[in-house]
Biopython code that builds the backbone (N, CA, C, O; Angstrom):
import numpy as np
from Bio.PDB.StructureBuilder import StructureBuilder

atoms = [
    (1, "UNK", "N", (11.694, 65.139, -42.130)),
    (1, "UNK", "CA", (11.388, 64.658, -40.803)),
    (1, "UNK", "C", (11.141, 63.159, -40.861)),
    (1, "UNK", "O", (10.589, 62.713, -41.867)),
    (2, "UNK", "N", (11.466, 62.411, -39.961)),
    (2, "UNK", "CA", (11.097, 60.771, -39.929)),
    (2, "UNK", "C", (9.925, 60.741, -39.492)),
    (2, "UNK", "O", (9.322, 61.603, -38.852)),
    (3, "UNK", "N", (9.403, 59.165, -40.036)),
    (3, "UNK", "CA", (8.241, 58.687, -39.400)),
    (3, "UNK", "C", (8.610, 57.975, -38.187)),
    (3, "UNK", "O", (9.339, 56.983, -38.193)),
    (4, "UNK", "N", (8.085, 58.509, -37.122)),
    (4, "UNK", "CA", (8.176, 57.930, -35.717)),
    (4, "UNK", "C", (8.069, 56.006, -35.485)),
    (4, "UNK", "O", (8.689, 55.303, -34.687)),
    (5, "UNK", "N", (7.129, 55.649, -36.438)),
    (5, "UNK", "CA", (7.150, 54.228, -36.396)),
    (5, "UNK", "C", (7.917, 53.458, -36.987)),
    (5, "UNK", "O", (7.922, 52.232, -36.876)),
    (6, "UNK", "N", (8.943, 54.415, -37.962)),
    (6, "UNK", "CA", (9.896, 53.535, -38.540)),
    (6, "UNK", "C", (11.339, 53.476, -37.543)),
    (6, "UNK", "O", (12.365, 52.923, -37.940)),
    (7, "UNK", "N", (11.258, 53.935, -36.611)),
    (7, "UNK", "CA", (12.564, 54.330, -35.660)),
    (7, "UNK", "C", (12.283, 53.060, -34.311)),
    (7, "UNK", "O", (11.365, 53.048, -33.492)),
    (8, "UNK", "N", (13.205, 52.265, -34.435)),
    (8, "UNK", "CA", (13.779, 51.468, -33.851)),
    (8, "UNK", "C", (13.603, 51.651, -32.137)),
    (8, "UNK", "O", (12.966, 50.871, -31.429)),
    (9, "UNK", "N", (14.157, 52.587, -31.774)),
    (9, "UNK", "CA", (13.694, 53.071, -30.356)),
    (9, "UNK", "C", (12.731, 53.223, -29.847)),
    (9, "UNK", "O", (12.411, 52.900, -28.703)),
    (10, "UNK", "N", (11.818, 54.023, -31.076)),
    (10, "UNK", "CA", (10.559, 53.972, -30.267)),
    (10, "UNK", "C", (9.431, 52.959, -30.933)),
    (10, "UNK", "O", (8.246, 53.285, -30.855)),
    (11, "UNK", "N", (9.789, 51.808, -31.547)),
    (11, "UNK", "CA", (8.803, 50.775, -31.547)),
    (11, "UNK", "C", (9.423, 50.021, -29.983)),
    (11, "UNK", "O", (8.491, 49.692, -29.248)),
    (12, "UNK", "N", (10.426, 49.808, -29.576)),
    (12, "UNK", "CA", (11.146, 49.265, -28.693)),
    (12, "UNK", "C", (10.336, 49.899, -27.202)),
    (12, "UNK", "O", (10.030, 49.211, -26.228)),
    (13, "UNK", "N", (10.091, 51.504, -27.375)),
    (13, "UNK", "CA", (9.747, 51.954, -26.208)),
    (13, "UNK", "C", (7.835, 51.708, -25.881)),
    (13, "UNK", "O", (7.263, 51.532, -24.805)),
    (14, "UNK", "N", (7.281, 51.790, -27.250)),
    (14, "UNK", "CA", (5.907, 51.494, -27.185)),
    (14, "UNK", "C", (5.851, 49.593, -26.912)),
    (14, "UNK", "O", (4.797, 49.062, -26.562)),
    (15, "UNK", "N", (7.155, 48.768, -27.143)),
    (15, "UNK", "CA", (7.095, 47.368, -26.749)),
    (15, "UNK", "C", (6.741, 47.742, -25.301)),
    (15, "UNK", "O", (5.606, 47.683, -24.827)),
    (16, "UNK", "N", (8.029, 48.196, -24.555)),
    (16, "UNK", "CA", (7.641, 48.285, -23.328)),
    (16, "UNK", "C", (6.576, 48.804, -22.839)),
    (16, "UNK", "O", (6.115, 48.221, -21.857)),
    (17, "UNK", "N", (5.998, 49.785, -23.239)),
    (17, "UNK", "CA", (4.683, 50.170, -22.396)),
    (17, "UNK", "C", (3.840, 49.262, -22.686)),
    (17, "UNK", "O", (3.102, 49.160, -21.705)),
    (18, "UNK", "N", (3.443, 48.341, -23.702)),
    (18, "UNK", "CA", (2.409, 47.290, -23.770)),
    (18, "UNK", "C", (3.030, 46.380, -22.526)),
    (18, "UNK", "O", (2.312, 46.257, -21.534)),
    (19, "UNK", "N", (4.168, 45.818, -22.534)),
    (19, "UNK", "CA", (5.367, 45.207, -21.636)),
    (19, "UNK", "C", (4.611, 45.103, -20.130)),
    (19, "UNK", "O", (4.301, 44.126, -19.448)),
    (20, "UNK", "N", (4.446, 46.645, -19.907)),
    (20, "UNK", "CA", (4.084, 46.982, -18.536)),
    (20, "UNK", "C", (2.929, 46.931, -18.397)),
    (20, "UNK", "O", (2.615, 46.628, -17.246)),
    (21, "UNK", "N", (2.183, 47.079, -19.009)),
    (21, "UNK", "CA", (0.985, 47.585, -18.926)),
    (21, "UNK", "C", (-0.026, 45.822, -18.500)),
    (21, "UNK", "O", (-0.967, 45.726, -17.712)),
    (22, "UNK", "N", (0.498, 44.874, -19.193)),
    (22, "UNK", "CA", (0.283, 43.585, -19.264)),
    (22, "UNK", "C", (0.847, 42.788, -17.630)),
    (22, "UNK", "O", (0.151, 41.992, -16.999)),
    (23, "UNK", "N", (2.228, 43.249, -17.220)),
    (23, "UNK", "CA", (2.766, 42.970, -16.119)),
    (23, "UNK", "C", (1.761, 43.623, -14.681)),
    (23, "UNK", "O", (1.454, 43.161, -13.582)),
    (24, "UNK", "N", (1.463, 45.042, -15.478)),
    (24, "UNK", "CA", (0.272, 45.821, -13.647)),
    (24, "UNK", "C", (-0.817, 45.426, -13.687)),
    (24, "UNK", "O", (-1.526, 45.637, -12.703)),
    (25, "UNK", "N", (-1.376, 44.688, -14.858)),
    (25, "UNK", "CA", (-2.517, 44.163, -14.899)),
    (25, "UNK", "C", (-3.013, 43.158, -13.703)),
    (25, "UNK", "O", (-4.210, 43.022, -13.451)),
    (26, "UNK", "N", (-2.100, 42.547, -13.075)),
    (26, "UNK", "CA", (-2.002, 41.813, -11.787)),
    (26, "UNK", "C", (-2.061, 42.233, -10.749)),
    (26, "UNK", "O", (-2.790, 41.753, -9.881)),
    (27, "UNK", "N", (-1.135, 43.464, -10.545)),
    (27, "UNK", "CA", (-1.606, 44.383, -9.484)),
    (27, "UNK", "C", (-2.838, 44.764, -8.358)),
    (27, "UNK", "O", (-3.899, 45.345, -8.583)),
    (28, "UNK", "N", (-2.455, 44.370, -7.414)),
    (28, "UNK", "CA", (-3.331, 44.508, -6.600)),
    (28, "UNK", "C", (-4.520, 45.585, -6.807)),
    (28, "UNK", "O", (-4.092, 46.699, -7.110)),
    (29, "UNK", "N", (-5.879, 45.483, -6.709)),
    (29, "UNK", "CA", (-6.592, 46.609, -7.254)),
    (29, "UNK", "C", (-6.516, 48.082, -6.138)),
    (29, "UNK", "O", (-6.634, 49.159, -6.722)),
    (30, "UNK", "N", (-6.388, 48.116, -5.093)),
    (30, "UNK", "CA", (-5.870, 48.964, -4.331)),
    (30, "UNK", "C", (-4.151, 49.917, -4.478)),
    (30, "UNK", "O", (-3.636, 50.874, -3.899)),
    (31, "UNK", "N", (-3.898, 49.309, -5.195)),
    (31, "UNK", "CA", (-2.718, 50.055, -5.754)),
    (31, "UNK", "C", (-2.976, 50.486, -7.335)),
    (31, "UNK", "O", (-1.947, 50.855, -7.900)),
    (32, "UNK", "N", (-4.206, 50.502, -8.160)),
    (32, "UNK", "CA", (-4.604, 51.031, -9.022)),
    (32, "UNK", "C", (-4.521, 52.497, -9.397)),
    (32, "UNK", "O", (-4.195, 52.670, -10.571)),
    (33, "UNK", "N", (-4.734, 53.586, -8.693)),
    (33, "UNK", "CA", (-4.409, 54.534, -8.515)),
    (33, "UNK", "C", (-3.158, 54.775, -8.270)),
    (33, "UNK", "O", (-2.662, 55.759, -8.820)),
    (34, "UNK", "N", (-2.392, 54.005, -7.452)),
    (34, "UNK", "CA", (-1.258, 54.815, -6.856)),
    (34, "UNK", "C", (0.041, 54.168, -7.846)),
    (34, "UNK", "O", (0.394, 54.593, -8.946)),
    (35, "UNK", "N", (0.442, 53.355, -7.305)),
    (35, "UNK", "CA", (1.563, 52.051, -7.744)),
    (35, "UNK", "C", (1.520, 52.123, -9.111)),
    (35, "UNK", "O", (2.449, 52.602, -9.762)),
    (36, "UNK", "N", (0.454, 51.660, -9.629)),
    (36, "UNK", "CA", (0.501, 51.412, -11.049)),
    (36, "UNK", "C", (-0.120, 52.398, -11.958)),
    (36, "UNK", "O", (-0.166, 52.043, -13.136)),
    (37, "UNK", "N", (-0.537, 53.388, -11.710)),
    (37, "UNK", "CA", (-0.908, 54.447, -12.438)),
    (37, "UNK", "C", (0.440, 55.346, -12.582)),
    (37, "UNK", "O", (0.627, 56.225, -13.423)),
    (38, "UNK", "N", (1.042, 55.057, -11.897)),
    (38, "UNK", "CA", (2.366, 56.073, -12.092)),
    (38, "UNK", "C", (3.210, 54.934, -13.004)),
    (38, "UNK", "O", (3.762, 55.355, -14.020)),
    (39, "UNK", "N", (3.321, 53.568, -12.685)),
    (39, "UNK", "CA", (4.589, 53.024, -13.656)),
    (39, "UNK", "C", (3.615, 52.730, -15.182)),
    (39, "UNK", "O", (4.133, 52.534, -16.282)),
    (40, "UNK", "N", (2.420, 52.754, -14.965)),
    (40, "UNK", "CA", (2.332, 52.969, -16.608)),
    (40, "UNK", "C", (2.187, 54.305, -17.375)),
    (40, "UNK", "O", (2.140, 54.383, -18.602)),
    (41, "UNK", "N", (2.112, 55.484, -16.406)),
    (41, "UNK", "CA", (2.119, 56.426, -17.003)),
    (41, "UNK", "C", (4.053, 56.726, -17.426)),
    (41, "UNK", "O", (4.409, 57.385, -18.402)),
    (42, "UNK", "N", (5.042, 56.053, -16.413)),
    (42, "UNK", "CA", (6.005, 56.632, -16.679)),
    (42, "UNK", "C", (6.588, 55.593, -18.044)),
    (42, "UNK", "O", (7.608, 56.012, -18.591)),
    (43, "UNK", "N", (6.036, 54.394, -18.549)),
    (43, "UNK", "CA", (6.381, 53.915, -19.464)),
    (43, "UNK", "C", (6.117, 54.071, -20.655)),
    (43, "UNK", "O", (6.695, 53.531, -21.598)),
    (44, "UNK", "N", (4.621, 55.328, -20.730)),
    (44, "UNK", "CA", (4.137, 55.989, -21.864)),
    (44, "UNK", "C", (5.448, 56.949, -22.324)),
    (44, "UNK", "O", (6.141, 57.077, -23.333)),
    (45, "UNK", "N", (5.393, 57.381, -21.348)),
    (45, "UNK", "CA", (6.141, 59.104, -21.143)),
    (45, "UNK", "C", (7.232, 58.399, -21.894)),
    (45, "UNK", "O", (7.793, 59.070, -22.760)),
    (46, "UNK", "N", (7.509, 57.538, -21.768)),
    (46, "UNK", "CA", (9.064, 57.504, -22.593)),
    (46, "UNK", "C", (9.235, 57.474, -24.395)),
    (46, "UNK", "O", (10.227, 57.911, -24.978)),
    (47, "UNK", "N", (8.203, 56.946, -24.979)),
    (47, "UNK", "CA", (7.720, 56.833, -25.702)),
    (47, "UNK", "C", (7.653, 58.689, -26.845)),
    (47, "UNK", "O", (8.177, 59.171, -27.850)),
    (48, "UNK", "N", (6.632, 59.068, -25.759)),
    (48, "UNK", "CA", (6.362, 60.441, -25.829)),
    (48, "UNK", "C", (7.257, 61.016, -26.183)),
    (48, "UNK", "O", (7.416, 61.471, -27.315)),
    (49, "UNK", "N", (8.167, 61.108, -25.057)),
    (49, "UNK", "CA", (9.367, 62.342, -25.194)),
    (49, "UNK", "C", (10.307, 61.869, -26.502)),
    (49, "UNK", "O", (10.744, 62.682, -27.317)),
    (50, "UNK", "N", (10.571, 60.274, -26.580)),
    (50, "UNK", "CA", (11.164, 60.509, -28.038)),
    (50, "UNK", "C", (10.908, 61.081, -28.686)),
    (50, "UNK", "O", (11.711, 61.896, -29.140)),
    (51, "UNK", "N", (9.125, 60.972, -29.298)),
    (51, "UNK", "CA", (8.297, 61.694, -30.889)),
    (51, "UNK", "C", (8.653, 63.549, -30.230)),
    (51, "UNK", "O", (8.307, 64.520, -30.903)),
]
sb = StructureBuilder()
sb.init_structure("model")
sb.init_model(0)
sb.init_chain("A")
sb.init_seg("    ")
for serial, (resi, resn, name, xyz) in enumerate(atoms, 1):
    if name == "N":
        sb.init_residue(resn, " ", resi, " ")
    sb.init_atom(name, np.array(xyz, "f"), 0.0, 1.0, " ", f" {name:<3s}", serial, name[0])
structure = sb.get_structure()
């Protein structure tokens, strides 16, 4: 079985969720819950479903 951190894709996909996570940080705080709780949860998820 591989080690997940040696795979190219998903250091690439955990880039992006730091990526995003740094970008909603600006986000209006009223869209905390809504807006941006979903695009950083969906930038985890990608991550995820590779491992």
């Amino acid at each position: 079985m591989h080690n997940l951190k040696e795979l190219k894709i998903w250091q690439k996909a955990i880039d992006l969720a730091v990526d995003v996570y740094k970008a909603t940080v600006s986000y209006p705080a009223d869209e905390r819950f809504g807006l941006t709780s979903q695009i950083r949860r969906a930038s985890v998820s990608i991550s995820s479903n590779i491992a």
